[in-house]
N, C-alpha and C positions, 0 to 999 in steps of 0.2 A: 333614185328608184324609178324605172318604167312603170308603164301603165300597162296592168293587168289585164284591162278591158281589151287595148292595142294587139297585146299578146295572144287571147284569146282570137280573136279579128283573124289574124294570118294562119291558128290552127286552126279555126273553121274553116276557110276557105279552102286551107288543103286537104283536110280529111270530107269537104264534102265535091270537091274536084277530083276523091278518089271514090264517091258512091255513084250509085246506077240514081236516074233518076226517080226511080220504083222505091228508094231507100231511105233517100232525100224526103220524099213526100212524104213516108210512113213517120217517120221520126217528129215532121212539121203537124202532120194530123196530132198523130201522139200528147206530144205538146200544149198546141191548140184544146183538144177535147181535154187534157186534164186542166188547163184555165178556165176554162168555160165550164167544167163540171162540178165550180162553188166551194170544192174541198178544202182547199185553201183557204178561204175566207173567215173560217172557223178556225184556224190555227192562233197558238197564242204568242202573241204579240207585245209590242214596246208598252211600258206601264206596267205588266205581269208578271206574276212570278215566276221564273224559272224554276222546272220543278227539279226537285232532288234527284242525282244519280247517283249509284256505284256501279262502276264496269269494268269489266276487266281489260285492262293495258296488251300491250303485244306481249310481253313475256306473263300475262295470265294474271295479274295482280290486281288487285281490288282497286278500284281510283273513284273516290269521292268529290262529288263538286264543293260539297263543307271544307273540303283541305285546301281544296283552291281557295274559294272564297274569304277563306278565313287569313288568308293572306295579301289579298286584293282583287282586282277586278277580273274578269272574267273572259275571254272572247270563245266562243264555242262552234265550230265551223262544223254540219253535219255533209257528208258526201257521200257518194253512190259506191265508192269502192275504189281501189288501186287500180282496177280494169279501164278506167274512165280517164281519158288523156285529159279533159277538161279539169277535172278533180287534181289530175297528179299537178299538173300548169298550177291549180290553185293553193295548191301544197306549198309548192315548192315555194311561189309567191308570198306565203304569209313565215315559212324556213328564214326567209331572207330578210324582213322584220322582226326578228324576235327579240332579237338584244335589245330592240328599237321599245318595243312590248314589253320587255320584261322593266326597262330601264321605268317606263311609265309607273311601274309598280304592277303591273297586271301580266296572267300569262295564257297563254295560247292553250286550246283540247281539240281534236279533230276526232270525229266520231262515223263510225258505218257500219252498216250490219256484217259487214266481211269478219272472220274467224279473227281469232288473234295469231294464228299462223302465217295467214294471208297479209297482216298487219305488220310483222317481223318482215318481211321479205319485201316489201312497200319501203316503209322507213327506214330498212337497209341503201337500199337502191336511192332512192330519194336523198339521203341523209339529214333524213329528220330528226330534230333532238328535242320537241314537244312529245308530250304521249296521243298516242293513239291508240283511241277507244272502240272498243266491238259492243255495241247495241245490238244485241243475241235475238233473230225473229222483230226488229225494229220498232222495240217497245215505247221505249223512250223516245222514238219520233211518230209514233202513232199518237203518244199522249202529247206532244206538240201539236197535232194534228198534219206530219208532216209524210206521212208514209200513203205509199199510192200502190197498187195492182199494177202489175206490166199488162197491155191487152194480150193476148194470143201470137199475133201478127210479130210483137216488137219481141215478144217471148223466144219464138221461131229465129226470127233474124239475130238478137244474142248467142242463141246457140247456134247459129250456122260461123258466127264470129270469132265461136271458141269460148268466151264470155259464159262456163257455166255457172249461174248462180247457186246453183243447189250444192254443188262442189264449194266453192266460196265461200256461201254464207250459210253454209252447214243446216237448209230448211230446203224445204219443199216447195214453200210457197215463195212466186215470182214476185216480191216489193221491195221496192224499194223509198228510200227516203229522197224527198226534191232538195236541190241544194237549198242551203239554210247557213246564216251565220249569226250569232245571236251578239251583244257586248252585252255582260249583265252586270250591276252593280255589284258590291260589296255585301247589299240586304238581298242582294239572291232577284231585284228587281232588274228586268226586261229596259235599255235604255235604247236600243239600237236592233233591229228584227228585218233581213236580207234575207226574201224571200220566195221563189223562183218556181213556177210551171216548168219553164226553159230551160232545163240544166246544162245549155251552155254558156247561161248568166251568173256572176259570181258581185261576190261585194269586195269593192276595190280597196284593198288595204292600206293607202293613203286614208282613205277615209275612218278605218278603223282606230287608226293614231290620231285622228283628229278629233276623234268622241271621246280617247281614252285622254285625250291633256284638259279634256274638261272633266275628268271626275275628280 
């Protein structure tokens, strides 16, 4: 299995050998200002309880973290949307563990505020056979403490990239979730918390296998 992080390394380089340098800087302030602006700090974390969900799956179907859990351990990856090449890289990344994941006794949820329309035509293309979850208005990562404002500036540049969120994720309002990958126990307890200003930081799925052979 390569390394995620590697992978990530040579998409950044070319998706930012293909920005102006005006583009570059916006996205590093971005960044920057939401590390520095403490939001995160208050997010809940390893030792806590993961809180309860139901949301709906890509064909619209109700999905419970009680049905996962009640069957073994947990891994909960929140991402910014199918729009996001860093995201799809991280997808595809944890697709290719899953027997590995499932064999542990535990199973994969990927979760974003994108539509569950937008969610079908993702995991088509991807061919993902975890489900994928729509956190409608990014409730469920707010109450993580994980949901943030896009400023005006990175608002602008989305849509000049075509990236409309309002289309997408069927709101009005620009936020989204910072990547996040949770491992939760069986008691619904917080054991593992990858948690990122950066959203082109992900948590490396070798290491996911390595927390799940100790539960």
């Amino acid at each position: 299995m390569g390394s995620l992080k590697a992978e990530i390394a040579v998409m950044r380089l070319d998706i930012e050998e293909s920005q102006s340098e005006e583009v570059r800087k916006l996205l590093q302030r971005s960044s920057q200002r939401l590390a520095e602006s403490g939001l995160l700090d208050s997010a809940i974390g390893v030792g806590e309880q993961f809180p309860h969900f139901s949301l709906p799956n890509a064909g619209g179907d109700a999905i419970s973290s009680e049905d996962f859990l009640s069957r073994g351990p947990l891994v909960v990856c929140f991402y910014r949307g199918g729009w996001d090449p860093y995201c799809n890289l991280e997808l595809r990344a944890y697709q290719a563990i899953l027997d590995e994941i499932r064999e542990l006794g535990a199973d994969f949820v990927a979760i974003s505020p994108q539509l569950p329309d937008e969610s079908v035509n993702m995991a088509a293309k991807a061919n993902l056979s975890f489900e994928v979850l729509t956190d409608m208005g990014n409730s469920l990562a707010e109450h993580l403490g994980l949901s943030h404002e896009l400023a005006p500036a990175v608002v602008d540049l989305y849509r000049s990239m075509g990236y409309d969120l309002e289309r997408i994720n069927g709101v009005t309002r620009w936020a989204l979730p910072v990547p996040a990958t949770y491992v939760v126990d069986t008691k619904g307890v917080i054991v593992e918390a990858f948690i990122q200003a950066d959203y082109t930081l992900r948590l490396e799925p070798a290491r996911v296998l390595e927390i799940l052979k100790t539960l």
